[in-house]
TORKOL-4160 file (C-alpha; in steps of 0.2 Angstrom, whole numbers, padded with zeros to 4 digits, m for minus):
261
<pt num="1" X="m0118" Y="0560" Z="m0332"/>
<pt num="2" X="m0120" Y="0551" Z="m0316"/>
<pt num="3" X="m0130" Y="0556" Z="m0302"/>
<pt num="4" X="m0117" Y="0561" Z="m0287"/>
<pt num="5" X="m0120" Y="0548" Z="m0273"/>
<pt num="6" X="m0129" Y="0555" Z="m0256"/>
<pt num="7" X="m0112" Y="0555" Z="m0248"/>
<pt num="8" X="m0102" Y="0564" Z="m0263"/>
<pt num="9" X="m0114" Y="0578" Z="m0262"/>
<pt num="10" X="m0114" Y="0579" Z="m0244"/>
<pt num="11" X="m0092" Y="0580" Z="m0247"/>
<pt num="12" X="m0095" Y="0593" Z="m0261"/>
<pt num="13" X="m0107" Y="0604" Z="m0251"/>
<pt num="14" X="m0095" Y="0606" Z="m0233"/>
<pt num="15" X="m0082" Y="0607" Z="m0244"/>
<pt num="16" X="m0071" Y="0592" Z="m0237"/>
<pt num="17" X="m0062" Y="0587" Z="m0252"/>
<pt num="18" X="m0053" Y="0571" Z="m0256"/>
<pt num="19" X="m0037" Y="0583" Z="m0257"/>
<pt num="20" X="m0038" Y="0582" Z="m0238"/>
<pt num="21" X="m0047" Y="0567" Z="m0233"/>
<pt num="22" X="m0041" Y="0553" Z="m0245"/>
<pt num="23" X="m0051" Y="0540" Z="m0243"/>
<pt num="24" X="m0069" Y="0549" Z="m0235"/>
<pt num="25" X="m0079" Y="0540" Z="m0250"/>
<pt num="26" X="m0081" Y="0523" Z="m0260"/>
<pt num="27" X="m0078" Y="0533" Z="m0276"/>
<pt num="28" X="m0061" Y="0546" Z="m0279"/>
<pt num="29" X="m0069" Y="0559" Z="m0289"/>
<pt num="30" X="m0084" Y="0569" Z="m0279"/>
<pt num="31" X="m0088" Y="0581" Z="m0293"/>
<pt num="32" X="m0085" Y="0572" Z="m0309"/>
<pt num="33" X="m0092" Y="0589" Z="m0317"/>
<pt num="34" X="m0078" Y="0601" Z="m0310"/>
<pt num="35" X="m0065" Y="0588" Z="m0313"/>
<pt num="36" X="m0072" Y="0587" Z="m0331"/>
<pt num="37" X="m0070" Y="0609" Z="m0332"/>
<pt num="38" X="m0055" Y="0605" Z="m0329"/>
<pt num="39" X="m0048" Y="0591" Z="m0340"/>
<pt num="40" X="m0059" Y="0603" Z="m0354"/>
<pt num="41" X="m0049" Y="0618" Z="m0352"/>
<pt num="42" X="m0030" Y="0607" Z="m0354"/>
<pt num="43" X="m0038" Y="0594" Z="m0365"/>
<pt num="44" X="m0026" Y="0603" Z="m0379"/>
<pt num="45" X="m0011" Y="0598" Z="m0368"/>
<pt num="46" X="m0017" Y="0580" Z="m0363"/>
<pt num="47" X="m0021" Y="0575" Z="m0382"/>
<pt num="48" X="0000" Y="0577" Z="m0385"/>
<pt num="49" X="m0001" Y="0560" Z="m0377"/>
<pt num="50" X="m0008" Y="0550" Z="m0393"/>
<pt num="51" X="0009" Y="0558" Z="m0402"/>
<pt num="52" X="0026" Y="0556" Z="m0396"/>
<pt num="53" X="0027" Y="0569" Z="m0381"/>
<pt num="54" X="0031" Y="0560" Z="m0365"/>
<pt num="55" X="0022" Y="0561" Z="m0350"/>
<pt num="56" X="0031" Y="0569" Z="m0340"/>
<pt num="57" X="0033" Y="0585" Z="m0353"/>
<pt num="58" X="0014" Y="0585" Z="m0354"/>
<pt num="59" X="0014" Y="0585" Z="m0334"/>
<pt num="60" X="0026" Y="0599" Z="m0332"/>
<pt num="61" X="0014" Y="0612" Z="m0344"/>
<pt num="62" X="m0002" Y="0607" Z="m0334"/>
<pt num="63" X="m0008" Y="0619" Z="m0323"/>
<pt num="64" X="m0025" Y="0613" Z="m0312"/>
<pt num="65" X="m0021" Y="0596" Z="m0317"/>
<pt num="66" X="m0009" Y="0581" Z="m0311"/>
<pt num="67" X="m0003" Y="0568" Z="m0323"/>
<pt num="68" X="0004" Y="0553" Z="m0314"/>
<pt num="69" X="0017" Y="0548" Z="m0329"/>
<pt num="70" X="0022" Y="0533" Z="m0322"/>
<pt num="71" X="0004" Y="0526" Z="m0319"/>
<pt num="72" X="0004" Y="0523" Z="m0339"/>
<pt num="73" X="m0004" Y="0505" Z="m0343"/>
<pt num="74" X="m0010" Y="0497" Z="m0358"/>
<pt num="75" X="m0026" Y="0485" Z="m0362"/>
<pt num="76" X="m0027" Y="0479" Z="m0378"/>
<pt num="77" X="m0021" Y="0492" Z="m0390"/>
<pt num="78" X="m0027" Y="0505" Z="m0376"/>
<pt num="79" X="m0017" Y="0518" Z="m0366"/>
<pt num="80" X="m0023" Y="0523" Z="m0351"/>
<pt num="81" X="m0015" Y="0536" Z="m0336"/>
<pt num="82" X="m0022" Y="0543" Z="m0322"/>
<pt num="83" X="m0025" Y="0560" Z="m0319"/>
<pt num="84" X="m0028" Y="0570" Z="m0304"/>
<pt num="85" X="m0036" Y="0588" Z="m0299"/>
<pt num="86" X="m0023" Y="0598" Z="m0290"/>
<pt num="87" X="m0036" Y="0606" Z="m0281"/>
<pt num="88" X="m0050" Y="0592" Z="m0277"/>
<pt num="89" X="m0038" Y="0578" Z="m0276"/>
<pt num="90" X="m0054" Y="0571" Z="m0289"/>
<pt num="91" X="m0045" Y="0558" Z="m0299"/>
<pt num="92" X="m0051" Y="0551" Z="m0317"/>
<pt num="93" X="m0041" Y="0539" Z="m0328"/>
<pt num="94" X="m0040" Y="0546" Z="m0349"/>
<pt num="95" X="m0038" Y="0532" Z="m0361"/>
<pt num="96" X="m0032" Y="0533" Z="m0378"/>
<pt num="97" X="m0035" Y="0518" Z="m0393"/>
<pt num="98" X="m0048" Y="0514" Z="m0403"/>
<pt num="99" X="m0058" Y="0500" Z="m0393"/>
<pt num="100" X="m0076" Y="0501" Z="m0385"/>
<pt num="101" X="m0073" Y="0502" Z="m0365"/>
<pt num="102" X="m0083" Y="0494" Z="m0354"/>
<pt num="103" X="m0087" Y="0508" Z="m0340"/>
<pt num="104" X="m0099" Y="0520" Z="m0334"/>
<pt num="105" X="m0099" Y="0537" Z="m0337"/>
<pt num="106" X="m0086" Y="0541" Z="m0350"/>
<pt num="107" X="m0084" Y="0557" Z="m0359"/>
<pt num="108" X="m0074" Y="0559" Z="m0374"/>
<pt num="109" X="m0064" Y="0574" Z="m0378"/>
<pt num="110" X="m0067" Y="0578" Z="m0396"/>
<pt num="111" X="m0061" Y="0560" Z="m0401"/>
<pt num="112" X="m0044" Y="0564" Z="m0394"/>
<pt num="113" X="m0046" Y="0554" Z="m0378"/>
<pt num="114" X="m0059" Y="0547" Z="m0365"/>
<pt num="115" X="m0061" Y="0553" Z="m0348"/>
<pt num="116" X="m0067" Y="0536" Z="m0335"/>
<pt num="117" X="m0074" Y="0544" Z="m0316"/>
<pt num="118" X="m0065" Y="0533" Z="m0306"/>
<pt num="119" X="m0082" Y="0529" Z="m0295"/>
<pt num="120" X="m0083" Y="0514" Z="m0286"/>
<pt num="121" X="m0091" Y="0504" Z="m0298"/>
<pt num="122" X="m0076" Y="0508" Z="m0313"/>
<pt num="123" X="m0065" Y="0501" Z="m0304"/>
<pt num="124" X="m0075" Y="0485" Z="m0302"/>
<pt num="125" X="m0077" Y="0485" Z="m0321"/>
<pt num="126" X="m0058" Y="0490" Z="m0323"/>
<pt num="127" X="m0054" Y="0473" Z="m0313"/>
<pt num="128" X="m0063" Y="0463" Z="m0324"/>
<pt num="129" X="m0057" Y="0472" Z="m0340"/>
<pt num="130" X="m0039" Y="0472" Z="m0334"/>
<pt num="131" X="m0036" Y="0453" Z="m0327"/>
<pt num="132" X="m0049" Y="0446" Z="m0341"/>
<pt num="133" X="m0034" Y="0454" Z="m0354"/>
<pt num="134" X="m0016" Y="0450" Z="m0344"/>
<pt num="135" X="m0022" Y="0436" Z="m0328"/>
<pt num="136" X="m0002" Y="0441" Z="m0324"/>
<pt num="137" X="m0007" Y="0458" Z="m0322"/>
<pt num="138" X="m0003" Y="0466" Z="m0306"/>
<pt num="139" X="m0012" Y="0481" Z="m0306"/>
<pt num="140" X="m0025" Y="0475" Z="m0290"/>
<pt num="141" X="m0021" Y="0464" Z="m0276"/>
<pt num="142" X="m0018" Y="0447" Z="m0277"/>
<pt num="143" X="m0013" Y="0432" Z="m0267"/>
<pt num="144" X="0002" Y="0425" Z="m0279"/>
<pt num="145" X="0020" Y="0424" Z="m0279"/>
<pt num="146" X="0027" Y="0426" Z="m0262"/>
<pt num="147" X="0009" Y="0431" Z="m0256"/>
<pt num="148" X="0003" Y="0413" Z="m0256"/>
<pt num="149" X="0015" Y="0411" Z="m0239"/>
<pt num="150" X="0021" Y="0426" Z="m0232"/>
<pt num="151" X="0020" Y="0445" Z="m0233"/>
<pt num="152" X="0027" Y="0461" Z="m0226"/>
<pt num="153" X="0011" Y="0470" Z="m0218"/>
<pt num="154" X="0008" Y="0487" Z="m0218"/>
<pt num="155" X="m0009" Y="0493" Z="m0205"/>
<pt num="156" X="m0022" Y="0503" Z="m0210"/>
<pt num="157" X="m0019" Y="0518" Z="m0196"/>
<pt num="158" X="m0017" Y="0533" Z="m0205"/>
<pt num="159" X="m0013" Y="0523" Z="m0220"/>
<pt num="160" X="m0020" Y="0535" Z="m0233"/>
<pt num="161" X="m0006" Y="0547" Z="m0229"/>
<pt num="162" X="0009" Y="0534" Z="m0229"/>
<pt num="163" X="0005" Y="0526" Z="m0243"/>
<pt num="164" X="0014" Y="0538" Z="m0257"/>
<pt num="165" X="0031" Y="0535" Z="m0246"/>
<pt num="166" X="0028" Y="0515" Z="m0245"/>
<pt num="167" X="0025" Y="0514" Z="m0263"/>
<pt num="168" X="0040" Y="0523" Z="m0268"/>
<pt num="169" X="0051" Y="0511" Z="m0256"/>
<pt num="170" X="0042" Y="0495" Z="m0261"/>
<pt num="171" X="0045" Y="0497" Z="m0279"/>
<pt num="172" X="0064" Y="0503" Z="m0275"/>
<pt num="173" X="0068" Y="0489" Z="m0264"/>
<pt num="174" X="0056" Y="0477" Z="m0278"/>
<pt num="175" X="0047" Y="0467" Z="m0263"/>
<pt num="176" X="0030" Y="0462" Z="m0261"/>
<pt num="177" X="0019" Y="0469" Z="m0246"/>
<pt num="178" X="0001" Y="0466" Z="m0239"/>
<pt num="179" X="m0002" Y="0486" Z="m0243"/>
<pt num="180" X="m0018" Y="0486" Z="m0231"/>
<pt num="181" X="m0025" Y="0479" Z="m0215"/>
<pt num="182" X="m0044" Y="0483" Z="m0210"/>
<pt num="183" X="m0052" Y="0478" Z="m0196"/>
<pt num="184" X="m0070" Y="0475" Z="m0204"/>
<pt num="185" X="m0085" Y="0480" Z="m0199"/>
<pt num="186" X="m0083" Y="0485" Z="m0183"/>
<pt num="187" X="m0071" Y="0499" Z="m0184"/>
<pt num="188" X="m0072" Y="0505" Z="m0203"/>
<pt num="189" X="m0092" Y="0510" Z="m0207"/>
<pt num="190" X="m0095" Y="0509" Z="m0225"/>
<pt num="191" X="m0115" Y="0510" Z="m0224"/>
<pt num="192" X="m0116" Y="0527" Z="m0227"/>
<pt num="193" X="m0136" Y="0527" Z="m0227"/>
<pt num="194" X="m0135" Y="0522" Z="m0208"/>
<pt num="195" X="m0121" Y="0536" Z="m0204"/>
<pt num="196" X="m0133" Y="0551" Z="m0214"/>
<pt num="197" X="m0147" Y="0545" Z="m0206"/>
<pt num="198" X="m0141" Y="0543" Z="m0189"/>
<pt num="199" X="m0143" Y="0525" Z="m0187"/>
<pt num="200" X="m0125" Y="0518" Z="m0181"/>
<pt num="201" X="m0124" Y="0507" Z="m0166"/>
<pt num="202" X="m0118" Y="0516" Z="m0149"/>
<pt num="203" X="m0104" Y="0509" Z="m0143"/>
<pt num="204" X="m0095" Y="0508" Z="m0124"/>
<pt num="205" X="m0080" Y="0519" Z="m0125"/>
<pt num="206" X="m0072" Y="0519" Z="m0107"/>
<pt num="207" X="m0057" Y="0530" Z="m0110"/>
<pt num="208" X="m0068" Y="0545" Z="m0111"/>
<pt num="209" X="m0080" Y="0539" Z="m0102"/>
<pt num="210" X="m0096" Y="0538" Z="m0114"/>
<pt num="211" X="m0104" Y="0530" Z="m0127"/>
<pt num="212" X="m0096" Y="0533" Z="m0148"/>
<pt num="213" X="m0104" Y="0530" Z="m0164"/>
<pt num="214" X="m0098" Y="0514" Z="m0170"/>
<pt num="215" X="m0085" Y="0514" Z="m0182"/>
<pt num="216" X="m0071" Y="0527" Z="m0187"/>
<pt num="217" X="m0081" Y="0542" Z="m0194"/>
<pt num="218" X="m0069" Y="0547" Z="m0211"/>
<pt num="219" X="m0065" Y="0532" Z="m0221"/>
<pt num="220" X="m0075" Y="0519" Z="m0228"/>
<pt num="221" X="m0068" Y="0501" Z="m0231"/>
<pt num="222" X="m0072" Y="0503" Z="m0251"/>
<pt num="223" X="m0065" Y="0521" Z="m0250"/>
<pt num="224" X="m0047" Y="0516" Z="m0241"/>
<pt num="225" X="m0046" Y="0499" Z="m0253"/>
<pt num="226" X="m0048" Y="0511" Z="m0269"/>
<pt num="227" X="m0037" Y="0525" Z="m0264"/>
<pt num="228" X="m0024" Y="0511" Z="m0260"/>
<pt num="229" X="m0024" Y="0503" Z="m0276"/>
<pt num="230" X="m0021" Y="0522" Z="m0285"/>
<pt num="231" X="m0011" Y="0527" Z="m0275"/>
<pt num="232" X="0003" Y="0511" Z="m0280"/>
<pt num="233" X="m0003" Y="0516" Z="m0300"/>
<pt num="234" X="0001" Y="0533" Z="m0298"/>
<pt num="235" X="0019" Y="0527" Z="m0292"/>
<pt num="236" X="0021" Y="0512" Z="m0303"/>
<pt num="237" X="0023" Y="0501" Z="m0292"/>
<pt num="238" X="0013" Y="0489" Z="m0308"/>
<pt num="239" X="0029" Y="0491" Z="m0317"/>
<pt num="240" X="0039" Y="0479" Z="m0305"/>
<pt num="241" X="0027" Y="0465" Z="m0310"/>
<pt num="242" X="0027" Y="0458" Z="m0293"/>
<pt num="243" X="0012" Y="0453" Z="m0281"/>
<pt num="244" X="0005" Y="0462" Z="m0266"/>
<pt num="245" X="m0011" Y="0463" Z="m0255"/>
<pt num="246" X="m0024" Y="0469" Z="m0248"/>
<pt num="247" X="m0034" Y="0462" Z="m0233"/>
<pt num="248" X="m0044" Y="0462" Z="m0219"/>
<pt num="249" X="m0039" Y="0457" Z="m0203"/>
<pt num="250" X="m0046" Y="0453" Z="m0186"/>
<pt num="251" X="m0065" Y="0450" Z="m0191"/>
<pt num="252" X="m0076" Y="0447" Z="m0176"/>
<pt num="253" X="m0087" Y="0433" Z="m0177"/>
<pt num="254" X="m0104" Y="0429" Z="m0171"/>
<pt num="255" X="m0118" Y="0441" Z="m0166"/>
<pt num="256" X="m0123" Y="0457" Z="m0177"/>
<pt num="257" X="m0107" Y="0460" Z="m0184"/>
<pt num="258" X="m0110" Y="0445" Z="m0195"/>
<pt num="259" X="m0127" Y="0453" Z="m0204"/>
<pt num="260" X="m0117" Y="0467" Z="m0206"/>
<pt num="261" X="m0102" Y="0460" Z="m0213"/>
């Protein structure tokens, strides 16, 4: 089991819960242990999912637990969905099939499934995993199609709380979108060391007349990119099969924002 991160035991212990703040860390499960409580006690249910019970029938007789039946995608000869704790918000993806999977952390429930934290680092190795099996795939962010010259652009501000309703009418209407716009580093900090131990910048803030700690205190650039690209799995968006993106925008250039960019 993997040892929580500074800033997923800070979450955990103040009780500020992914649930409520979607994107407050790098990772979308803060207490992989709970989560994995959980997923034990319905692990019964889940398992109908090697046989011929749809998802949606196994969602409906879940009771702590969330499963997004149209996030279903396959590697290989494996199936994998993504599951969700109605209570945390602390998200995991299970996997069924046969084949060695290349991520950190996995538990396997009584060889009827395997249970993958969705921490930052998994979803690197799920990149990798998925595009080194289907380059077509369009599970993650991509410059192609109509991306390579134009995009619809959908901002960043309180982005984590739209993006259930712009996935639904993106898939519907079958367009392409730039799902996320960051301004990077100055406004979203993702050095959680400095923010913990104190050490962010001070910066001007005129409108209230004092100095701010640099960035926006909730989201992390890491956390907002994850929750995005779940958030269009849970709806399917995958399904259509067309492109969309995810970028930053407005970088500044020159002076310290470049070491820390």
């Amino acid at each position: 089991m993997a040892e929580p991160s500074i800033i997923n035991r800070f979450l955990v212990q103040n009780n500020i819960r992914i649930a409520t703040n979607p994107a407050i860390s790098p990772d979308l499960v803060l207490d992989f242990d709970e989560l994995l409580d959980e997923i034990t006690k319905e692990k019964d249910v889940l398992a109908g999912l090697k046989d011929t019970v749809s998802a949606k029938d196994i969602d409906a007789k879940l009771k702590k637990l969330i499963l997004w039946p149209e996030s279903e995608f396959s590697v290989s000869n494996t199936r994998f969905f993504l599951i969700e704790s109605h209570t945390t918000g602390d998200s995991s993806l299970i996997a069924f099939g046969e084949e060695d999977l290349p991520f950190e952390n996995i538990e396997v429930m009584d060889n009827f499934f395997a249970v993958i934290p969705l921490y930052w680092q998994n979803l690197i190795h799920l990149k990798n995993h998925v595009q080194a099996n289907d380059p077509a795939s369009t599970l993650f962010p991509k410059a192609d199609g109509s991306l390579e010259k134009t995009s619809l652009g959908v901002g960043a501000r309180f982005t984590t709380l739209h993006w259930p309703a712009v996935a639904w009418a993106m898939k519907h209407l079958n367009l392409s979108m730039t799902a996320n716009q960051n301004s990077i580093p100055r406004e979203l900090v993702y050095d959680v060391a400095a923010m913990s131990e104190n050490r962010l910048a001070e910066v001007p803030f005129p409108f209230i007349g004092r100095n701010v700690p640099e960035g926006h205190q909730g989201q992390s650039v890491m956390g907002m990119s994850h929750a995005s690209i779940m958030t269009y799995l849970k709806y399917g968006f995958h399904q259509n099969n067309i492109a969309w993106g995810f970028n930053a925008d407005h970088q500044p250039i020159g002076g310290r924002y470049d070491e820390i960019e």
